[in-house]
C-alpha positions in Angstrom: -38.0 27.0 -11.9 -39.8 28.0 -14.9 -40.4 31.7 -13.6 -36.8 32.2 -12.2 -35.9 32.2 -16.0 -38.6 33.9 -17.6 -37.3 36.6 -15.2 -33.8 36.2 -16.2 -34.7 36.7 -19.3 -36.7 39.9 -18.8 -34.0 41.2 -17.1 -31.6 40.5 -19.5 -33.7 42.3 -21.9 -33.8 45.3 -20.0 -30.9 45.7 -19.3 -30.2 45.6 -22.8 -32.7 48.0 -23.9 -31.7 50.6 -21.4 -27.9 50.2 -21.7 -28.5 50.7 -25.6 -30.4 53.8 -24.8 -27.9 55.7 -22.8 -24.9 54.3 -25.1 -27.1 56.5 -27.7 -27.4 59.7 -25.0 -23.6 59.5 -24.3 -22.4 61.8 -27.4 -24.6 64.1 -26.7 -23.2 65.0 -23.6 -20.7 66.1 -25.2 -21.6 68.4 -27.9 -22.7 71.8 -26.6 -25.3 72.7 -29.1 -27.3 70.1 -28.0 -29.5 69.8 -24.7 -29.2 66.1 -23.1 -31.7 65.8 -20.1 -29.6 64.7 -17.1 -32.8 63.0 -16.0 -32.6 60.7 -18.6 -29.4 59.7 -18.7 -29.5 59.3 -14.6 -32.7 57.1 -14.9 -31.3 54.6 -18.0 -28.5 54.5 -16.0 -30.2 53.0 -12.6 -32.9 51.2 -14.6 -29.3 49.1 -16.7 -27.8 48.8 -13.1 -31.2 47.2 -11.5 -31.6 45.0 -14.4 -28.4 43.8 -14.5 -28.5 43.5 -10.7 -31.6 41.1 -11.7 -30.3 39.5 -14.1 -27.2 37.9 -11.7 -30.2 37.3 -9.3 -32.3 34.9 -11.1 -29.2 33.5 -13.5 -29.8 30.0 -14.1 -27.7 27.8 -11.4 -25.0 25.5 -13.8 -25.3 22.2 -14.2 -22.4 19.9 -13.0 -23.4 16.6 -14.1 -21.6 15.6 -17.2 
């Protein structure tokens, strides 16, 4: 039980650092005098969708008992 959350956790911090990297690459798609490697914003962009795919994957289950 213990590991299942220490991975949720990880992956929640992944996804968190790689989402905030390409939300930092996305204007510079857009201004031409600037050279944005479409390698990087491809690879932040699987590497946010695999952690977040992780992160639903080892969630904690809820609790019902009140």
């Amino acid at each position: 039980m213990m590991k299942k959350t220490w991975m949720f956790v990880i992956s929640l911090l992944g996804m968190a650092i790689s989402a905030s990297g390409l939300i930092l690459l996305i204007p510079s798609l857009f201004r031409s005098d600037e050279q944005t490697s479409i390698w990087a914003l491809g690879v932040l962009t699987c590497l946010a969708v695999v952690f977040a795919v992780g992160a639903l994957y080892w969630r904690p289950s809820r609790s019902t008992s009140e």
